[in-house]
TIKOLNU-87850 format. One line per field, with one value per residue (C-alpha): x, y, z. Coordinates in steps of 0.1 Angstrom, whole numbers. Layout:
REM TIKOLNU-87850
east = c(X | ...)
north = c(Y | ...)
up = c(Z | ...)
This chain:
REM TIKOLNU-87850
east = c(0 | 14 | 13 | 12 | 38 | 32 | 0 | 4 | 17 | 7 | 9 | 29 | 19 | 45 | 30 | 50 | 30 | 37 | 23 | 26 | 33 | 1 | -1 | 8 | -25 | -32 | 4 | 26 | 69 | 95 | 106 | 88 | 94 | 80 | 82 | 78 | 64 | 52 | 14 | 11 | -15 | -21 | -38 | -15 | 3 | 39 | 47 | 84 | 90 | 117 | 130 | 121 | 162 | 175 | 194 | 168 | 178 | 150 | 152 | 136 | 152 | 130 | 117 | 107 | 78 | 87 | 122 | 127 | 121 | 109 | 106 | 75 | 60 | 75 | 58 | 69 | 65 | 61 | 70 | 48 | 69 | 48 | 64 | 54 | 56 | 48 | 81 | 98 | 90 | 104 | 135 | 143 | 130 | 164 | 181 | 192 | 173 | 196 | 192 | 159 | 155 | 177 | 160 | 126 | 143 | 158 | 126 | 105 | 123 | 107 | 73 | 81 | 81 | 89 | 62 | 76 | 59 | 87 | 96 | 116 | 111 | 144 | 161 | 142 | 157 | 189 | 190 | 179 | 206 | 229 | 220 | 229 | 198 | 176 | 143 | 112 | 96 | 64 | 43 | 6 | 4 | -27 | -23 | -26 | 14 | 39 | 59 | 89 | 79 | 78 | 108 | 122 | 110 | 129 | 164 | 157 | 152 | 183 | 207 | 197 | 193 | 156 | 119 | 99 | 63 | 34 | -2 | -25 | -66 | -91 | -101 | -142 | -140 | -119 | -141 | -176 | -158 | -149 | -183 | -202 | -183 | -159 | -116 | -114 | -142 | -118 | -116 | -154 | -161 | -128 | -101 | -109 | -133 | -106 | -78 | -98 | -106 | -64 | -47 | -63 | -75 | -44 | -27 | -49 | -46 | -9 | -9 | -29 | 0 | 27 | 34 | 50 | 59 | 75 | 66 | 85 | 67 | 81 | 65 | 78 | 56 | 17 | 1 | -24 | -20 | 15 | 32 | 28 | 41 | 61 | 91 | 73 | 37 | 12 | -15 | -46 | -60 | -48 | -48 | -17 | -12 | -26 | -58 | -74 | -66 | -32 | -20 | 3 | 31 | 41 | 74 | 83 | 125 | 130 | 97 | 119 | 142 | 140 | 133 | 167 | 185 | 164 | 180 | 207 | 214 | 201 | 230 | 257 | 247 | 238 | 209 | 185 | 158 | 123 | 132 | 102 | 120 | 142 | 109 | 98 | 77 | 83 | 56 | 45 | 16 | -6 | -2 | -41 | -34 | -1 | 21 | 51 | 46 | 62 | 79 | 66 | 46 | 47 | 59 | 27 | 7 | 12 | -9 | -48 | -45 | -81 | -88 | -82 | -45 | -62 | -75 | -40 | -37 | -50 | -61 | -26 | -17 | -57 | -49 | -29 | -62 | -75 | -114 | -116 | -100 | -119 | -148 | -132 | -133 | -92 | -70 | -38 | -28 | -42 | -30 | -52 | -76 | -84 | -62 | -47 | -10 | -6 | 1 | -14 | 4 | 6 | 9 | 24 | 17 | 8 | -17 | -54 | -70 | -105 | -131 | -161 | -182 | -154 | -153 | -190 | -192 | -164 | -184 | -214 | -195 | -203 | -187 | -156 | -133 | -102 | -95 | -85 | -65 | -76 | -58 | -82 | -59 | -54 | -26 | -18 | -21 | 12 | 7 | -2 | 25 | 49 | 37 | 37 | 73 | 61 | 22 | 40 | 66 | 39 | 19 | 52 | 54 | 18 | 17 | 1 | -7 | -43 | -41 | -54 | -37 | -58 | -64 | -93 | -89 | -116 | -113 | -130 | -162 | -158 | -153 | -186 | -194 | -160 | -168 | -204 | -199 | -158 | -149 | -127 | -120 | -87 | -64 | -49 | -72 | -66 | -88 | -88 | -114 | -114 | -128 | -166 | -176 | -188 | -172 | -143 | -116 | -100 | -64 | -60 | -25 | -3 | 25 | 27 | 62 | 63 | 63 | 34 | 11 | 22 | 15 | -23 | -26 | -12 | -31 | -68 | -65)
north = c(0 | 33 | 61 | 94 | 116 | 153 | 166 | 181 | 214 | 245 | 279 | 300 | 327 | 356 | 361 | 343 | 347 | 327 | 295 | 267 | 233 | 215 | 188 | 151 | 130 | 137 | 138 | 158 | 160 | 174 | 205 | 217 | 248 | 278 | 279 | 300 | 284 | 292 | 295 | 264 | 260 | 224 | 198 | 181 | 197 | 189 | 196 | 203 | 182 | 179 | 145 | 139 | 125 | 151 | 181 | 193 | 227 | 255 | 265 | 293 | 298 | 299 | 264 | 264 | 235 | 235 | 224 | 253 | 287 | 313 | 349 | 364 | 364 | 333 | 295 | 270 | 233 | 207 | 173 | 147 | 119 | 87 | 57 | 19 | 3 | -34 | -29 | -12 | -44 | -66 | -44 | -46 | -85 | -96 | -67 | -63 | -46 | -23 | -9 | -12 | 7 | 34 | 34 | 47 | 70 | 86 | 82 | 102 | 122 | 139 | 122 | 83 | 69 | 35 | 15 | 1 | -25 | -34 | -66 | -77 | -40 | -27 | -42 | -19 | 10 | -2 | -3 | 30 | 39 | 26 | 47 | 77 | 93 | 109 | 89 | 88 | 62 | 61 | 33 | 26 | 25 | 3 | 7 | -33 | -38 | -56 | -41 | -52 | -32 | 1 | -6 | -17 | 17 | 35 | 15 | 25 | 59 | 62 | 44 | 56 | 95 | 98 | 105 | 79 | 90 | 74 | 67 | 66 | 53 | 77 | 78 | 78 | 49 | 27 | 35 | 29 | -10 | -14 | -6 | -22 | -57 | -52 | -59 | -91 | -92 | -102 | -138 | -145 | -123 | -125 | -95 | -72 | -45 | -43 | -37 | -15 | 6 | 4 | 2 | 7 | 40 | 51 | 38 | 56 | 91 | 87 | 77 | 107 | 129 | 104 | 95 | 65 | 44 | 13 | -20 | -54 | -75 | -111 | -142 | -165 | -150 | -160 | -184 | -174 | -137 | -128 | -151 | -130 | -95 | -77 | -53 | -25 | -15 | 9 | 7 | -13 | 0 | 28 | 68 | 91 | 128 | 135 | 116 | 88 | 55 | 55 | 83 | 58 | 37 | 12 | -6 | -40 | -43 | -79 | -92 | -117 | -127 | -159 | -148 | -165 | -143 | -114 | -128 | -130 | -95 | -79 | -106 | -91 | -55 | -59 | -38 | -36 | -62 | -74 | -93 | -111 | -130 | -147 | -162 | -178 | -149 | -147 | -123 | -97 | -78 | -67 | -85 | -106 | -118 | -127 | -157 | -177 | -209 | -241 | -270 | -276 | -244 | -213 | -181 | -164 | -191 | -174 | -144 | -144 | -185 | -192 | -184 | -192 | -192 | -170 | -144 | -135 | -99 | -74 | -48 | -30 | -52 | -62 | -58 | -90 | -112 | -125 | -122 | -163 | -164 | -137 | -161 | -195 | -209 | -204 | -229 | -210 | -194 | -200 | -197 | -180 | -208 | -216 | -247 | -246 | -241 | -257 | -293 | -321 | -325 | -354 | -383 | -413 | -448 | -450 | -419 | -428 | -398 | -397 | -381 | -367 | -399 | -418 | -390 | -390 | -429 | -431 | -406 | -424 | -455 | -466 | -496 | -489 | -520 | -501 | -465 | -438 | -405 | -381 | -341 | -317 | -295 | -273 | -280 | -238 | -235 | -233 | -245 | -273 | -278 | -274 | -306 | -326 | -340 | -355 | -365 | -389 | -398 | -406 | -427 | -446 | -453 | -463 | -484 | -520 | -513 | -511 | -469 | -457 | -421 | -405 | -370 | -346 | -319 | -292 | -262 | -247 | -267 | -289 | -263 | -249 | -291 | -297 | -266 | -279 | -314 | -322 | -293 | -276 | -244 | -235 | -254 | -275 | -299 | -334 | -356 | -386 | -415 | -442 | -479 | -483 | -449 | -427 | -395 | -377 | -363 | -329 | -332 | -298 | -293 | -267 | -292 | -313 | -326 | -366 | -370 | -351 | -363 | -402 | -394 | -382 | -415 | -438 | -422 | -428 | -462)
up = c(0 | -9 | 16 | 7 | 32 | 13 | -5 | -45 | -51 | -32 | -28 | -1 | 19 | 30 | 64 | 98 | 130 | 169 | 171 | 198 | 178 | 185 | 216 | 203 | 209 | 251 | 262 | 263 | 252 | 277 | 268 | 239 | 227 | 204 | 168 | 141 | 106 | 78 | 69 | 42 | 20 | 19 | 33 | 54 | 80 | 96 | 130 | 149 | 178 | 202 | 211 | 247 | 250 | 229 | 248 | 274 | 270 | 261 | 222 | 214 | 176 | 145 | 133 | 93 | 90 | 53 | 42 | 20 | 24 | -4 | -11 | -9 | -47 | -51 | -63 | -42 | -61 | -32 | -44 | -36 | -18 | -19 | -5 | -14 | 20 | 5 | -13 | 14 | 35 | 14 | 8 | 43 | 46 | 51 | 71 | 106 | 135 | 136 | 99 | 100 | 130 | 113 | 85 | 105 | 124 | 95 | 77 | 104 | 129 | 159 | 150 | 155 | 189 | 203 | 225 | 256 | 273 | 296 | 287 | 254 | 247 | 258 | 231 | 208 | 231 | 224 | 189 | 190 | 209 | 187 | 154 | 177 | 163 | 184 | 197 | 218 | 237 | 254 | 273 | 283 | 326 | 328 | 365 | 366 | 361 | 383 | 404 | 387 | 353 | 375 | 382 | 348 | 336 | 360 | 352 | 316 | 320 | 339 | 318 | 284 | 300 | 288 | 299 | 287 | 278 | 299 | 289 | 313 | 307 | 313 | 346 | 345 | 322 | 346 | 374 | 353 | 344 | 380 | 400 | 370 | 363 | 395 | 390 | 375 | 352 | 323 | 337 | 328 | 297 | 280 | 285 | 255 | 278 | 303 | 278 | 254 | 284 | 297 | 269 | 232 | 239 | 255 | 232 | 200 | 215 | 220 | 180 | 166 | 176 | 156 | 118 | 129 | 156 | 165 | 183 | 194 | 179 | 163 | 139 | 166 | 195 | 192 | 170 | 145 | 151 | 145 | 123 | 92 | 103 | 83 | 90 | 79 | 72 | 71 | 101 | 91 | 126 | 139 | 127 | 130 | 128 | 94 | 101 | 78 | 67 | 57 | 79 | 104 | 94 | 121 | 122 | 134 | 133 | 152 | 131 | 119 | 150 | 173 | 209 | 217 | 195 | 213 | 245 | 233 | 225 | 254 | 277 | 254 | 251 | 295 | 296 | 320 | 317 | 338 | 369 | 363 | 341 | 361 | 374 | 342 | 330 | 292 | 275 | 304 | 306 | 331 | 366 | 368 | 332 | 337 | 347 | 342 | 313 | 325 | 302 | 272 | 273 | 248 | 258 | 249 | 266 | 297 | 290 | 289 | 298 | 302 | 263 | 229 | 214 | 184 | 208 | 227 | 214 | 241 | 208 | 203 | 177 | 161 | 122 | 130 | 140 | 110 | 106 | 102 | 131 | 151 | 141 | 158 | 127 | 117 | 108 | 105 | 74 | 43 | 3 | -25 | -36 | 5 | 5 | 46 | 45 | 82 | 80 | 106 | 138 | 162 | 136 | 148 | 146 | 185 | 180 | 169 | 150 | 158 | 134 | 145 | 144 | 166 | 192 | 199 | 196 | 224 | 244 | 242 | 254 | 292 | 297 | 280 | 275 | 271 | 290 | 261 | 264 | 238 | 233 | 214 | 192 | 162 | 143 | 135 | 176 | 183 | 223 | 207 | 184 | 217 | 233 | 198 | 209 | 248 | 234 | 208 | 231 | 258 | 230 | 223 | 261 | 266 | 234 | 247 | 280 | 276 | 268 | 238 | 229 | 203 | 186 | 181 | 156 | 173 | 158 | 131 | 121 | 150 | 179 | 188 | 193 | 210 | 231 | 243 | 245 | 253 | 275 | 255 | 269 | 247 | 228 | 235 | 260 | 269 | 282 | 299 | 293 | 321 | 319 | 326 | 330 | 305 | 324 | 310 | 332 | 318 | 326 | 350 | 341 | 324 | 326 | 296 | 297 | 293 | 327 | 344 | 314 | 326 | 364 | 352 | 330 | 360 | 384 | 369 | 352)
């Protein structure tokens, strides 16, 4: 999609008067300044800004908004700069972080910020750091974070010298979700309300005073939502400066690095990073929705637990979500003429695949001559394709002692059934189906290493 950065030729008046350069969204820079501009003519306005880590001293000198300055009488021709981010994208497909977070700093000055959540985040900070370009950085306070993030935040202020600009929700709203649902809501009716009201609209106002801005977001981190970002692209949700579809460009410079090689980095550079970390929290968020993943586990599984692996984006990032998979109905990414790109997991010789008549005919079963052990998955669920390894393993080991290990595939078609009549609550599920009784037991467990899986078989049959 092209995005068009300067409107078609205008005309220039003479006249300069005092202006204030107008507030960014609701907050407000360190240290801005007056500036002088010309009057423009056109439809699209640009605005000086000054870095929140630049030098913090006052400037009161004349800022030109245009780049070139003409005398009065004069015809100024303003080129139109239109710039095909598709291409751009693929351009940078194969560069570092490091260039491509030059490249958008280059690109868009004073109005480009980083988002810092606190976790990964830093190293986004870092590479900014190393352009030596100046930067800014701002972050949504939900007023639901750990205590560890607040003080991440601080460390990062004070070794990179800068004031990082917080978002806070609007006040009346919180309150009015509170004494309506009360504070943990999000557990029954899904976490979108809470983080619409904490962190999307934040977040939007802080992104109608940008043209740009930058996020840490990687393919490897959350299934079905995230594996198809690019390094560069133009908002499908959100509105910038200029206003409109089109007006926000939003860039993603590790898109294409492992979370190890995140790691990594931030040991060798020795930044700061979340303590939490050290405690087995991965992907952090707000405190209630967050908590550390175990073996076998995926790093986003440890956000928003109790739903579905397509649903684990809080709104920040919702162009990702695609509509099939809004629906419940996704399985993982598809090519032109619908034909699914994700292949079948769990196949091995010791693993029975049940279709949807063997499922309900085993349910239906009461007197059960054999006790079965059935997982409900999707193979694009990438939770699911974590435990593939230790579920086959687990098959091998049961193999003729009277276990049958099976599989389910329950999403799309099959989910609203697998949701009503095999308790699935979120991918992946596993089940246990005992001799002579026509109950199934719902394995409780995040733990789905070899081991805890065989202590849950050996202790029901």
């Amino acid at each position: 999609m092209a995005f068009a950065a300067v409107t078609s030729s205008s005309s220039i008046s003479t006249s300069f008067e005092q202006t204030k350069v107008s507030q960014l969204g609701l907050y407000q820079p360190l240290d801005r300044g007056h500036c002088l501009s010309t009057v423009l003519n056109v439809s699209r306005k640009r605005v000086a800004v000054k870095a929140l880590n630049a030098e913090p001293k006052r400037n009161d000198s004349v800022v030109v908004a245009a780049s070139t300055v003409v005398a009065p009488g004069e015809i100024a021709e303003v080129q139109v700069e239109v710039e095909d981010y598709e291409k751009l994208a693929k351009d940078l497909e194969n560069a570092s972080p490091l260039e491509i977070m030059d490249k958008a700093l280059e690109k868009f000055g004073n109005d480009i910020a980083i988002a810092f959540s606190g976790a990964e985040d830093v190293a986004l900070i870092e590479y900014a750091h190393l352009t030596g370009r100046p930067f800014r950085v701002f972050s949504l306070d939900t007023g639901r974070l750990n205590p560890e993030t607040y003080k991440l935040f601080d460390a990062v202020e004070k070794q990179y010298g800068i004031h990082i600009e917080y978002m806070f929700p609007d006040a009346v709203e919180v309150q009015a979700l509170v004494r309506t649902k009360g504070l943990f809501s999000f557990y029954e009716d899904g976490h979108q309300e809470c983080c619409r009201v904490r962190k999307v609209r934040p977040l939007r106002r802080a992104l109608k005073g940008l043209r740009a801005w930058v996020t840490g977001q990687r393919k490897d981190q959350s299934p079905g939502t995230r594996s198809e970002i690019p390094v560069v692209q133009v908002d499908p949700v959100f509105e910038g400066l200029e206003g409109g579809p089109g007006s926000l460009v939003k860039w993603n410079p590790v898109a294409n690095v492992q979370g190890t090689d995140i790691w990594k980095f931030l040991r060798t550079m020795n930044v700061p990073v979340n303590s939490l970390h050290a405690q087995g929290y991965i992907s952090i968020g707000c405190e209630p929705c967050t908590r550390p993943v175990l073996p076998g586990q995926h790093e986003r599984e440890g956000r928003w637990w109790w739903e579905d692996a397509t649903a684990k984006e809080c709104g920040l990032h919702k162009g990702n979500i695609k509509e099939d998979n809004v629906n419940g109905n996704g399985t993982g990414a598809v090519k032109a003429n619908g034909e699914a790109t994700v292949t079948d997991i769990f196949n091995s010789q010791h693993v029975v695949s049940l279709n949807r008549q063997g499922i309900e005919n085993l349910i239906k079963l009461e007197d059960r001559k054999e006790t079965w052990l059935v997982v409900l998955y999707a193979p694009w669920c990438q939770f699911c394709q974590a435990m593939e390894g230790s579920y086959m393993e687990l098959a091998e080991k049961l193999a003729g002692t009277g276990v049958k290990v099976a599989k389910f595939q329950a999403d799309g078609d099959q989910k609203a059934f697998a949701q009503k009549e095999l308790q699935l609550g979120s991918f992946p599920t596993i089940l246990f189906y005992p001799k002579h009784s026509s109950r199934a037991v719902k394995y409780p467990s995040e733990k789905r290493d070899v081991e805890s899986l065989l202590a849950f078989v050996n202790a029901l049959r």
